[in-house]
PDBQT receptor file of N, H, CA, C and O in Angstrom, charges set to zero:
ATOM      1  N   UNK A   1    -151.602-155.743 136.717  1.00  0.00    +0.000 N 
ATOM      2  CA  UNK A   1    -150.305-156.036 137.324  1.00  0.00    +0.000 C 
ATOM      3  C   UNK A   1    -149.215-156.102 136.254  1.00  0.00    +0.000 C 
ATOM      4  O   UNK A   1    -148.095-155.596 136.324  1.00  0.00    +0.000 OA
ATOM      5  N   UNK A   2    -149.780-156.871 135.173  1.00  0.00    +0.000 N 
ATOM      6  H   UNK A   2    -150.689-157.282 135.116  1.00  0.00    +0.000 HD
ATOM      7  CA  UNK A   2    -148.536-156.967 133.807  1.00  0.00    +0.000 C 
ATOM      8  C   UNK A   2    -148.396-155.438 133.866  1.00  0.00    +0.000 C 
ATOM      9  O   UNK A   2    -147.542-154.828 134.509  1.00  0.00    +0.000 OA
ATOM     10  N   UNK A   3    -149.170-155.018 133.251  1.00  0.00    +0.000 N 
ATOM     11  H   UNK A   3    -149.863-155.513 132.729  1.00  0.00    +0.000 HD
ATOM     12  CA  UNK A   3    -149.104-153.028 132.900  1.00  0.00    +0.000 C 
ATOM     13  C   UNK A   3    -147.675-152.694 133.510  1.00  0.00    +0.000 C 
ATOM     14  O   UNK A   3    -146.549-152.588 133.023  1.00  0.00    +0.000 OA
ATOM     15  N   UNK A   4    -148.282-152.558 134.968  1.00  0.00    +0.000 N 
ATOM     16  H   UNK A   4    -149.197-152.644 135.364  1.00  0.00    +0.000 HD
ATOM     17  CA  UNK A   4    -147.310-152.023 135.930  1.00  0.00    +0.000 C 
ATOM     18  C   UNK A   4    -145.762-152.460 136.227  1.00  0.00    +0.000 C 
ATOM     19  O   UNK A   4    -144.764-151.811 136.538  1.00  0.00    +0.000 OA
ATOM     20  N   UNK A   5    -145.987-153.733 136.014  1.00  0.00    +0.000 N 
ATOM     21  H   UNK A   5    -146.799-154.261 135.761  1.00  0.00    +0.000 HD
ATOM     22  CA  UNK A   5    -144.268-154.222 135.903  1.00  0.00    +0.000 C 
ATOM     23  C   UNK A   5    -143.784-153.439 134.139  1.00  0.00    +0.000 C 
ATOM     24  O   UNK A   5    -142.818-152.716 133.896  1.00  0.00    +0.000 OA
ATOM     25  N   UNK A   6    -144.437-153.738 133.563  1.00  0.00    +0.000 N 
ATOM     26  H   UNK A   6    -145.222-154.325 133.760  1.00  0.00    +0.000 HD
ATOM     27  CA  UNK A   6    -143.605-153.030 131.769  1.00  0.00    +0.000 C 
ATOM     28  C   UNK A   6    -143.737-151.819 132.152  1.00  0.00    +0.000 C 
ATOM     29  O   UNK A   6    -142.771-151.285 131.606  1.00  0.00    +0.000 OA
ATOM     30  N   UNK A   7    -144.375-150.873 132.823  1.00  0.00    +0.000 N 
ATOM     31  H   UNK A   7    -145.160-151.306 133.266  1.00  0.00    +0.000 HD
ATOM     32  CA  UNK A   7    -144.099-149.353 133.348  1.00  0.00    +0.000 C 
ATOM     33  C   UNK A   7    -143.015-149.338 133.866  1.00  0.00    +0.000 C 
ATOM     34  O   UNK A   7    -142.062-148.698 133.421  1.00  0.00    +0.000 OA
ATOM     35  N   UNK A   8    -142.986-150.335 135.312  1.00  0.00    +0.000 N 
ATOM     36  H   UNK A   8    -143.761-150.855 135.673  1.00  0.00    +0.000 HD
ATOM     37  CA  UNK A   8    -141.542-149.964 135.976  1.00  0.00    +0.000 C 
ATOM     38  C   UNK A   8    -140.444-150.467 135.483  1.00  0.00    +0.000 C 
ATOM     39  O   UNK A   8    -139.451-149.992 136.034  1.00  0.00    +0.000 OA
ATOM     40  N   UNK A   9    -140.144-151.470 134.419  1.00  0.00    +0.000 N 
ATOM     41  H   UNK A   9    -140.951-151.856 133.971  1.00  0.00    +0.000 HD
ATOM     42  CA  UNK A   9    -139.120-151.729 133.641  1.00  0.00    +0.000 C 
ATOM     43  C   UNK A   9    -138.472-150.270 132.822  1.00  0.00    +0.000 C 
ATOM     44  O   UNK A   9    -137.347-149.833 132.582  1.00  0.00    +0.000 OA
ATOM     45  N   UNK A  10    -139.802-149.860 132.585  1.00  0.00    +0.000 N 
ATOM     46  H   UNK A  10    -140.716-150.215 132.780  1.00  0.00    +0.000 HD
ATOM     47  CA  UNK A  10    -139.496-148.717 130.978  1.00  0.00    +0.000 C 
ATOM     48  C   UNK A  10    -139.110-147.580 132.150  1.00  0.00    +0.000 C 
ATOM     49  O   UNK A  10    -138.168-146.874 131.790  1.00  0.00    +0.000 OA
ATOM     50  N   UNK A  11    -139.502-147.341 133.130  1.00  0.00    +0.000 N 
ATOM     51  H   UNK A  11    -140.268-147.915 133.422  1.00  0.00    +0.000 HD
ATOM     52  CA  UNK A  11    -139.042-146.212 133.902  1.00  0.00    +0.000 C 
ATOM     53  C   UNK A  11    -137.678-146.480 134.676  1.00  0.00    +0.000 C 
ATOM     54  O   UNK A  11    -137.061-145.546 135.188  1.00  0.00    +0.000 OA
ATOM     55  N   UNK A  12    -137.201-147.897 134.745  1.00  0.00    +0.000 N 
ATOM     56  H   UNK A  12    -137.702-148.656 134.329  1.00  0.00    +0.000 HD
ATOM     57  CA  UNK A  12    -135.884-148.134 135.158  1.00  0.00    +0.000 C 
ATOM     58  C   UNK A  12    -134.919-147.846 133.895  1.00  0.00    +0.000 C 
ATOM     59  O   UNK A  12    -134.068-146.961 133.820  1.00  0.00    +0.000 OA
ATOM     60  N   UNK A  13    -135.160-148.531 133.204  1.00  0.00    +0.000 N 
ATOM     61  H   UNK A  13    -135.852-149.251 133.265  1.00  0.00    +0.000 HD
ATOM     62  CA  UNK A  13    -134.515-148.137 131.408  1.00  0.00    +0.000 C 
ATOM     63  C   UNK A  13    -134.073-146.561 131.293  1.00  0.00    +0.000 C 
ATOM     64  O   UNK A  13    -132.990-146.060 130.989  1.00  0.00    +0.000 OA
ATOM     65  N   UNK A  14    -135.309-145.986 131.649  1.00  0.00    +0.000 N 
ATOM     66  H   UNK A  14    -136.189-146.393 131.897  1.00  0.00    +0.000 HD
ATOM     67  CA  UNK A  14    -134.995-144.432 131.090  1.00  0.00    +0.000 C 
ATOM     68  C   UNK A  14    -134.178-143.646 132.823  1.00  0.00    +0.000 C 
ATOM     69  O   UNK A  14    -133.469-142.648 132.946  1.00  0.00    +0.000 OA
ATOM     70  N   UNK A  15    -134.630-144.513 133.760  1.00  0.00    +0.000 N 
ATOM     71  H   UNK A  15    -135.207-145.324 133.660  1.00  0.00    +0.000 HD
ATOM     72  CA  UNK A  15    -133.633-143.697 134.616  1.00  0.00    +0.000 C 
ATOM     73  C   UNK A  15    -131.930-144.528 134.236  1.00  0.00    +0.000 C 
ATOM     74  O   UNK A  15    -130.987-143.755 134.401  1.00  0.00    +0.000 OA
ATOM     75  N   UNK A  16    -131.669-145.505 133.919  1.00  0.00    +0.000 N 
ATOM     76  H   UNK A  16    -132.435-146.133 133.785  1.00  0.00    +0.000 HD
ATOM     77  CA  UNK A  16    -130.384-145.860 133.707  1.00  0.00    +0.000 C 
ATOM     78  C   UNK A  16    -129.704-145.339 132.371  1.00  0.00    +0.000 C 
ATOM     79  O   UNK A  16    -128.500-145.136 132.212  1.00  0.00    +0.000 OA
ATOM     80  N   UNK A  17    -130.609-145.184 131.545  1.00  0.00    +0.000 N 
ATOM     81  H   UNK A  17    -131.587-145.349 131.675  1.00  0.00    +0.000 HD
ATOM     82  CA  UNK A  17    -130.191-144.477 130.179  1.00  0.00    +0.000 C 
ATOM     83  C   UNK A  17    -130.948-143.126 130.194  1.00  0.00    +0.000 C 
ATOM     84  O   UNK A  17    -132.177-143.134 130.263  1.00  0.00    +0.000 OA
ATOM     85  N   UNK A  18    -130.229-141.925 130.131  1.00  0.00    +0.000 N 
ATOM     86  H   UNK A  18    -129.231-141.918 130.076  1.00  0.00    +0.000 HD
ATOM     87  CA  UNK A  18    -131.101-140.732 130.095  1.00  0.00    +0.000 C 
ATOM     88  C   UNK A  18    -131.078-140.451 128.692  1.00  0.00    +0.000 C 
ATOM     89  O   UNK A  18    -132.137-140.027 128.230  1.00  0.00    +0.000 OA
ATOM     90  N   UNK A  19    -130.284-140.566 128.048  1.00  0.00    +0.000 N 
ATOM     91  H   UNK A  19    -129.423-140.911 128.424  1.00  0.00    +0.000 HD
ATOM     92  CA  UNK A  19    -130.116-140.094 126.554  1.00  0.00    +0.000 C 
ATOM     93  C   UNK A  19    -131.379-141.051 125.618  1.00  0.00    +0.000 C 
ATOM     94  O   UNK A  19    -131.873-140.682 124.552  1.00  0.00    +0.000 OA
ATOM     95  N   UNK A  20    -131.693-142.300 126.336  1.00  0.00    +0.000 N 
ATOM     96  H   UNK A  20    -131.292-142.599 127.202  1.00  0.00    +0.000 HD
ATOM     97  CA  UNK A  20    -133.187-142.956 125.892  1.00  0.00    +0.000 C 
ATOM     98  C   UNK A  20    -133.951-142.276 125.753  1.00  0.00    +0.000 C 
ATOM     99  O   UNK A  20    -134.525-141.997 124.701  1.00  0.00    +0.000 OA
ATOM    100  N   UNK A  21    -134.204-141.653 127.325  1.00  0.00    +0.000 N 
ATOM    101  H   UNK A  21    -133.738-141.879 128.180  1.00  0.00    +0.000 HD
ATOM    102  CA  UNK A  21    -135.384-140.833 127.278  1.00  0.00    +0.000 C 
ATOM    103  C   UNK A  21    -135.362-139.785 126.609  1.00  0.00    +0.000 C 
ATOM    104  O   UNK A  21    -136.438-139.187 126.581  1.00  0.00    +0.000 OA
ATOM    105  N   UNK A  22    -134.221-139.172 125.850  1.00  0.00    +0.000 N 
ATOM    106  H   UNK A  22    -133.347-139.658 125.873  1.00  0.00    +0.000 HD
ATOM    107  CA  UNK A  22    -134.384-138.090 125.216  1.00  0.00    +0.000 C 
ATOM    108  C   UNK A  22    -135.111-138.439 123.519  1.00  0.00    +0.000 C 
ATOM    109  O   UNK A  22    -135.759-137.811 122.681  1.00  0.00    +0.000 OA
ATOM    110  N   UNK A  23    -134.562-139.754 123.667  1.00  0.00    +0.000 N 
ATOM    111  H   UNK A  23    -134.035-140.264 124.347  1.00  0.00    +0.000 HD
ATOM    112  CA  UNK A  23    -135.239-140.213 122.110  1.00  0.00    +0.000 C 
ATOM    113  C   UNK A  23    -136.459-140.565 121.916  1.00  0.00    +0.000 C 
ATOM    114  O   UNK A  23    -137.106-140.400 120.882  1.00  0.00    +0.000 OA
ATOM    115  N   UNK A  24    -136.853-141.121 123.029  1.00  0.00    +0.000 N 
ATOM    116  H   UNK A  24    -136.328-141.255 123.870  1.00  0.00    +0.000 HD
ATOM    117  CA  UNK A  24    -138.252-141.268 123.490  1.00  0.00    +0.000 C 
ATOM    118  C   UNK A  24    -139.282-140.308 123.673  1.00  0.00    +0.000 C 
ATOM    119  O   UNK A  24    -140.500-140.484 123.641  1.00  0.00    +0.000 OA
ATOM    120  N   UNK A  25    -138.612-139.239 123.876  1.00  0.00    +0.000 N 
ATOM    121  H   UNK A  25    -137.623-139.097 123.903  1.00  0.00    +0.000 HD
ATOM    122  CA  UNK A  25    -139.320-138.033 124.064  1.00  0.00    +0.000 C 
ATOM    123  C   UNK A  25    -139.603-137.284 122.658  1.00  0.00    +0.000 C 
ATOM    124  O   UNK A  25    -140.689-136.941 122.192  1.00  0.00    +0.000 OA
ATOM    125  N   UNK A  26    -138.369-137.139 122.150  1.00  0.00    +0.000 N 
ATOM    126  H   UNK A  26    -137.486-137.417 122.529  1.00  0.00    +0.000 HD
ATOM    127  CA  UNK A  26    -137.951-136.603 120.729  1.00  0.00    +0.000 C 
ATOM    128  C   UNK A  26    -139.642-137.285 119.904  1.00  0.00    +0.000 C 
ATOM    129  O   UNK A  26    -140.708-136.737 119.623  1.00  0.00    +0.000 OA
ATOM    130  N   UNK A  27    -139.003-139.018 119.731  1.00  0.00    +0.000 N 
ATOM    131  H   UNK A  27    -138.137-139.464 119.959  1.00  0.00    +0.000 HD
ATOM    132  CA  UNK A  27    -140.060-139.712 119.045  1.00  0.00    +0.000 C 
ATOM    133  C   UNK A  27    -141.744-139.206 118.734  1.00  0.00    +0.000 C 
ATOM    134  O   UNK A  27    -142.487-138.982 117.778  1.00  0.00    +0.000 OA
ATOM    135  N   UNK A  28    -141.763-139.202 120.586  1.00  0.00    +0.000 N 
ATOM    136  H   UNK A  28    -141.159-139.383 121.362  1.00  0.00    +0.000 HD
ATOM    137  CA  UNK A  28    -143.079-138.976 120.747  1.00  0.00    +0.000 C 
ATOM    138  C   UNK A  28    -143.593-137.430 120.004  1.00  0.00    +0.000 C 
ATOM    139  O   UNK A  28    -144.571-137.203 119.291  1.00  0.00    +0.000 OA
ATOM    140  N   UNK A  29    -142.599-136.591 120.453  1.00  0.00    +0.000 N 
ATOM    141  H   UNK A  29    -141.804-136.776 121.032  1.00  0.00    +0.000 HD
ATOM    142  CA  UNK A  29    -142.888-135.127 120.420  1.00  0.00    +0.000 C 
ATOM    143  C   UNK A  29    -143.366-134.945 118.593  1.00  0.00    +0.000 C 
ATOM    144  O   UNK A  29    -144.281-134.195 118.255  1.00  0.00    +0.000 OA
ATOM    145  N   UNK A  30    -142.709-135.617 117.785  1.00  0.00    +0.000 N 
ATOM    146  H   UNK A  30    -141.966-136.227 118.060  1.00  0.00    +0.000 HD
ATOM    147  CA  UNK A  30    -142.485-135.815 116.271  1.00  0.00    +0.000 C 
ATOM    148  C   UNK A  30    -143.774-136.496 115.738  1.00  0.00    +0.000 C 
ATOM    149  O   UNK A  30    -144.267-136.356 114.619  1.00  0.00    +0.000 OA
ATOM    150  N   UNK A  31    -144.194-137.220 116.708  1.00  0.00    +0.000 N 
ATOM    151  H   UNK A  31    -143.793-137.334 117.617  1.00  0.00    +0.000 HD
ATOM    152  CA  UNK A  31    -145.607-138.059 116.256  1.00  0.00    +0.000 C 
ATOM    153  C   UNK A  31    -146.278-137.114 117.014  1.00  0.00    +0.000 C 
ATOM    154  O   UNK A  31    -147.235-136.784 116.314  1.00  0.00    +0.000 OA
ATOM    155  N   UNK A  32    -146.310-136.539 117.976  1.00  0.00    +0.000 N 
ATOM    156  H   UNK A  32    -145.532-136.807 118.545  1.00  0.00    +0.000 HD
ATOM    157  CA  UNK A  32    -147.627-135.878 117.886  1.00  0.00    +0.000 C 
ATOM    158  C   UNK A  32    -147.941-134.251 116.950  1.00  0.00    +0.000 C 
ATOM    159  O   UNK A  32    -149.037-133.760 116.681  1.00  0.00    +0.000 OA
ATOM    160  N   UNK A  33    -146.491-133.685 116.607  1.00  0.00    +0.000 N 
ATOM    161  H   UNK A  33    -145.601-134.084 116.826  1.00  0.00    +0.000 HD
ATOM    162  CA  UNK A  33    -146.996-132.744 115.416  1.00  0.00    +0.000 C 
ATOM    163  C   UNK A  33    -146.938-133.314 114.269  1.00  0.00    +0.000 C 
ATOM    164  O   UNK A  33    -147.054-132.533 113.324  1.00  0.00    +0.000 OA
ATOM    165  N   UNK A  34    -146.786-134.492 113.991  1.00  0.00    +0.000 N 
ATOM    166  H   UNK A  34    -146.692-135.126 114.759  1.00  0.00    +0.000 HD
ATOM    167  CA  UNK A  34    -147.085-135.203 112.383  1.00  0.00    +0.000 C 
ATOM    168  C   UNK A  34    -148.803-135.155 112.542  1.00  0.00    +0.000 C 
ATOM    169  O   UNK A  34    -149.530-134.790 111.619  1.00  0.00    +0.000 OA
ATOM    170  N   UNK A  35    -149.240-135.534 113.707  1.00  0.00    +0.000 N 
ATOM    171  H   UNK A  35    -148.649-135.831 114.458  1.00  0.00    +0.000 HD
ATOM    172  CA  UNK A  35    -150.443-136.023 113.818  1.00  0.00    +0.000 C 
ATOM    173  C   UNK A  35    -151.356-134.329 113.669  1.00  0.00    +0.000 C 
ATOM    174  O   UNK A  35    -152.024-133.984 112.694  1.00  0.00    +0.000 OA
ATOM    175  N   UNK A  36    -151.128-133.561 114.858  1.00  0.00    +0.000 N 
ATOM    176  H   UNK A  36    -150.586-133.842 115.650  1.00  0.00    +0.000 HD
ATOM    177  CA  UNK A  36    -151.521-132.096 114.608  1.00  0.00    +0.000 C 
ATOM    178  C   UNK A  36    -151.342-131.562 113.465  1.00  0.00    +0.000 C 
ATOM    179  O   UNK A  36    -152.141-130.626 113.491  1.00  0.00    +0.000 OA
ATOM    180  N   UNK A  37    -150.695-131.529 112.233  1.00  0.00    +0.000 N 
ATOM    181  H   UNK A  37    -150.047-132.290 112.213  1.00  0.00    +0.000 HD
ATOM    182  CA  UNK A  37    -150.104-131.272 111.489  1.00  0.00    +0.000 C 
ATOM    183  C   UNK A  37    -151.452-131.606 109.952  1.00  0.00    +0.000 C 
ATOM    184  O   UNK A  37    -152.080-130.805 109.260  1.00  0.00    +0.000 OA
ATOM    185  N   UNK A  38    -151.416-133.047 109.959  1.00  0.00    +0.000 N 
ATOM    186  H   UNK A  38    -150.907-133.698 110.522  1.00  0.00    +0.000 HD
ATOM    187  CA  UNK A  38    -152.397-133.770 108.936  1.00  0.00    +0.000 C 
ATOM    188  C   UNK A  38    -153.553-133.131 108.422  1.00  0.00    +0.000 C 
ATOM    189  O   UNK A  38    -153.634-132.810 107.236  1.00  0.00    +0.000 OA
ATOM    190  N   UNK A  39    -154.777-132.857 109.550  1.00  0.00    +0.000 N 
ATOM    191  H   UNK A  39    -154.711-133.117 110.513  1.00  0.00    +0.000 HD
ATOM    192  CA  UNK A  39    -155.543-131.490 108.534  1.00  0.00    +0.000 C 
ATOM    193  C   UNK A  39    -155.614-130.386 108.160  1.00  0.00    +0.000 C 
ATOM    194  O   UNK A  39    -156.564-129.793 107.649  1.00  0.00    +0.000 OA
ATOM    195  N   UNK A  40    -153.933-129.831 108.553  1.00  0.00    +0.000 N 
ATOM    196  H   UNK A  40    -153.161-130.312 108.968  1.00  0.00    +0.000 HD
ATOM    197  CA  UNK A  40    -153.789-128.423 107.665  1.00  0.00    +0.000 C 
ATOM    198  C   UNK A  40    -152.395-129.004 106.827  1.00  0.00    +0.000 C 
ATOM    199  O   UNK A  40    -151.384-128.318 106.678  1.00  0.00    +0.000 OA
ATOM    200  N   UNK A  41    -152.498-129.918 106.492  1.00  0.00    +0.000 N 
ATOM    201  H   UNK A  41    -153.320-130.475 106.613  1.00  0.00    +0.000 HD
ATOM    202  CA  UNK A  41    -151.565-130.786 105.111  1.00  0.00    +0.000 C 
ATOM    203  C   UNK A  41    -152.322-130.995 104.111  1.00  0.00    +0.000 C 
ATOM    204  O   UNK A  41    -152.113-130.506 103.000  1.00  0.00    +0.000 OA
ATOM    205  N   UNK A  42    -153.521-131.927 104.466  1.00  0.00    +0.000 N 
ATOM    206  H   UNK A  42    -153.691-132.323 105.368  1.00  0.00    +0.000 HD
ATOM    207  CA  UNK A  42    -154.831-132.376 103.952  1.00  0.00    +0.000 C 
ATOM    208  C   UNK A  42    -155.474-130.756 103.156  1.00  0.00    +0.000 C 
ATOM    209  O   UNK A  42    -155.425-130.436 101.968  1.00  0.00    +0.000 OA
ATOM    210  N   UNK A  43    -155.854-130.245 103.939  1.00  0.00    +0.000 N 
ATOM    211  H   UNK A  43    -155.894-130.505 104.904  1.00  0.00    +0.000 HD
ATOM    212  CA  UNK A  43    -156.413-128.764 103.699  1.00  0.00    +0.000 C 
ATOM    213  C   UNK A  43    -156.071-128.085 102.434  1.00  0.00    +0.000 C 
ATOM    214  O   UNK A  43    -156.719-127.922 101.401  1.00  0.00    +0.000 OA
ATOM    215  N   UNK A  44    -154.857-127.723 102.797  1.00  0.00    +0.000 N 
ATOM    216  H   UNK A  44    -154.330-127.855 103.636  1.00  0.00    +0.000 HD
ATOM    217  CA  UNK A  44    -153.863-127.356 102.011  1.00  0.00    +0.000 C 
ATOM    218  C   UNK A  44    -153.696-128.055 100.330  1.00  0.00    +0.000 C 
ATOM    219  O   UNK A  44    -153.569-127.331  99.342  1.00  0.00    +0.000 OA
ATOM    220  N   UNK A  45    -153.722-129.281 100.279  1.00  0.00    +0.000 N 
ATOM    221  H   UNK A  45    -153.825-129.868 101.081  1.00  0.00    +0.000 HD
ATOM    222  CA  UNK A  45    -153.378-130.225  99.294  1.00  0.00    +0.000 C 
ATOM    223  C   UNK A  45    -155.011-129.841  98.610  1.00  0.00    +0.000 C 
ATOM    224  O   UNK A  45    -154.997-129.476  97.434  1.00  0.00    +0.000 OA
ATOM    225  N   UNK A  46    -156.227-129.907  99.235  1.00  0.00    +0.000 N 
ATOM    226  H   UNK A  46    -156.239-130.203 100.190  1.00  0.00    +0.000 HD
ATOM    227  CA  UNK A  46    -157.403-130.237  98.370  1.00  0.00    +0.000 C 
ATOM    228  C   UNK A  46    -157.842-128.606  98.001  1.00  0.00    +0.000 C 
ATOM    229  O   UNK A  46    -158.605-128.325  97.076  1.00  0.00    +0.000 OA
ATOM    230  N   UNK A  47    -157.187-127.570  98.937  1.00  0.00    +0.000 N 
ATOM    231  H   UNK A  47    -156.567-127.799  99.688  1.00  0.00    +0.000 HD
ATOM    232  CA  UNK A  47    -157.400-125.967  98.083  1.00  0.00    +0.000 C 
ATOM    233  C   UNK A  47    -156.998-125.588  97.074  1.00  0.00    +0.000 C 
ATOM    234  O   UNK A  47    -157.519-124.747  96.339  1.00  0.00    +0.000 OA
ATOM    235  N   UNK A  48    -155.332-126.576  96.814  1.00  0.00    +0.000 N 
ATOM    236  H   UNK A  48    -154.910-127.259  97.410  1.00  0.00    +0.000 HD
ATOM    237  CA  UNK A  48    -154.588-126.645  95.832  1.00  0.00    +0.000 C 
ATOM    238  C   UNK A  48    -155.206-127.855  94.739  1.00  0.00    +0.000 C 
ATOM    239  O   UNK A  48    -154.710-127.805  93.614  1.00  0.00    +0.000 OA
ATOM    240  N   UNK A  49    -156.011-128.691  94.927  1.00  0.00    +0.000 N 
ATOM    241  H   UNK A  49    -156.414-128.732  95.841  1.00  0.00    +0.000 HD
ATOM    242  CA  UNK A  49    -156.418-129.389  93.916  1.00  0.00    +0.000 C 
ATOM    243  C   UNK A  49    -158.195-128.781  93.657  1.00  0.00    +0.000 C 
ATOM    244  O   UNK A  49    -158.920-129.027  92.693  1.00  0.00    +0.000 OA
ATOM    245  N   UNK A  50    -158.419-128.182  94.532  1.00  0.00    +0.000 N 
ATOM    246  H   UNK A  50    -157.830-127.982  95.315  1.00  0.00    +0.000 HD
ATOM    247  CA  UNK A  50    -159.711-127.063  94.378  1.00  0.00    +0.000 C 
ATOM    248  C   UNK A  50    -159.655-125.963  92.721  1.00  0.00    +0.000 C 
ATOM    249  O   UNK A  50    -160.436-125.910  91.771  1.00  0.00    +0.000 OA
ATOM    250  N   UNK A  51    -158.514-125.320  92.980  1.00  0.00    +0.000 N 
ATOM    251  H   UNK A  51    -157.880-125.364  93.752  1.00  0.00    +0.000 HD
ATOM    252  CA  UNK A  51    -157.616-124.315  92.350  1.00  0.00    +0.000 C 
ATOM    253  C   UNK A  51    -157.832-124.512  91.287  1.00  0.00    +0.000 C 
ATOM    254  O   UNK A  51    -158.568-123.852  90.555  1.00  0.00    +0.000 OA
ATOM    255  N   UNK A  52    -156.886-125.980  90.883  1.00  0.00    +0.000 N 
ATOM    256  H   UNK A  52    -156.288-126.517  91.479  1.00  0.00    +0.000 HD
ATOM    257  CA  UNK A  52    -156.768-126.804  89.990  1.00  0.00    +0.000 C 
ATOM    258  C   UNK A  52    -158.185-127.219  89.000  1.00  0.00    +0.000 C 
ATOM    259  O   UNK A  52    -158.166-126.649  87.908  1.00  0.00    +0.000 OA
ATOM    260  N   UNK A  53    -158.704-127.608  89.103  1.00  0.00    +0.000 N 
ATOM    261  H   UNK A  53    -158.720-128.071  89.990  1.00  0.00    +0.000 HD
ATOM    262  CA  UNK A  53    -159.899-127.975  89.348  1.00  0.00    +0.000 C 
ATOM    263  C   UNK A  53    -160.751-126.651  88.080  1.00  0.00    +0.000 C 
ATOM    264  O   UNK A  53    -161.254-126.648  86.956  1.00  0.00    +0.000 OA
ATOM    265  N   UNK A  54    -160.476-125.762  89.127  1.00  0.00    +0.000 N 
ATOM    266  H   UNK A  54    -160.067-125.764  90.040  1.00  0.00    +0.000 HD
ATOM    267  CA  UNK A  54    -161.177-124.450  88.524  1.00  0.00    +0.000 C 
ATOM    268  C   UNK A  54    -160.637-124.306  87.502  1.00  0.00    +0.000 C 
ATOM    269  O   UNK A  54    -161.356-124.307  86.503  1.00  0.00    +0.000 OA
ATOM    270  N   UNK A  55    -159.563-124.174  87.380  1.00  0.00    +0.000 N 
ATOM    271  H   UNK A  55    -158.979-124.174  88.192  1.00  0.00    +0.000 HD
ATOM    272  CA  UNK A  55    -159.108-123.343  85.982  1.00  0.00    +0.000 C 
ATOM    273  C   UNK A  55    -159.161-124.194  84.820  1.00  0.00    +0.000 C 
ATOM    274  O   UNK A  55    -159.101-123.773  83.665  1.00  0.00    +0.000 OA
ATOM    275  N   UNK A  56    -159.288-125.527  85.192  1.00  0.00    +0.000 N 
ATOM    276  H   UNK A  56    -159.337-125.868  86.130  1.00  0.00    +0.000 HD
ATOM    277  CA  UNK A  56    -159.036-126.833  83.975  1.00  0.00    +0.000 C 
ATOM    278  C   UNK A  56    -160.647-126.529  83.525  1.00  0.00    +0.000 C 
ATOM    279  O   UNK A  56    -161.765-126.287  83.980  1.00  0.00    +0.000 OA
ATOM    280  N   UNK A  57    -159.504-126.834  81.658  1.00  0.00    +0.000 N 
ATOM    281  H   UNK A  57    -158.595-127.030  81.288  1.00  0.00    +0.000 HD
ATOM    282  CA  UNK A  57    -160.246-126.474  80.774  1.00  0.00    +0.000 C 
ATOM    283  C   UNK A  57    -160.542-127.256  79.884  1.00  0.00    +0.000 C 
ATOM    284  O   UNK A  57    -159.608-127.519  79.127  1.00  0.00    +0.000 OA
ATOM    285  N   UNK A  58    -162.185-128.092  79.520  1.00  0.00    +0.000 N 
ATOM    286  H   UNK A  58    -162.944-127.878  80.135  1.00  0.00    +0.000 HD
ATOM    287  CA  UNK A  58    -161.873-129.399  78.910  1.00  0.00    +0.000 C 
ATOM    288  C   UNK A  58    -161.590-128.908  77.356  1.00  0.00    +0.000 C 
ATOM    289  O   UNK A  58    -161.286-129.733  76.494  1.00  0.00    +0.000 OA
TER     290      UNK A  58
């Protein structure tokens, strides 16, 4: 029952403010390609310290 009342608050919010929901949306949209994003960041960073790696010469 709590749930559902903080749902219909946040869905009154974003129908009285639309430009909210655009930030809200924005937000979300930004966290989920940070998140998609991480193991071809990761990837990337340890091919380049792979690389590295190889050519070092003691």
């Amino acid at each position: 029952m709590k749930n559902a009342l903080i749902l219909g608050l946040l869905f009154l919010l974003l129908a009285l403010f639309p430009q909210l929901a655009l930030i809200v949306l924005a937000g979300l949209g930004m966290a989920a390609l940070w998140l998609a994003s991480q193991p071809v960041v990761l990837a990337f960073a340890g091919g380049l310290l792979v690389e590295r790696m190889r050519r070092w010469q003691p």
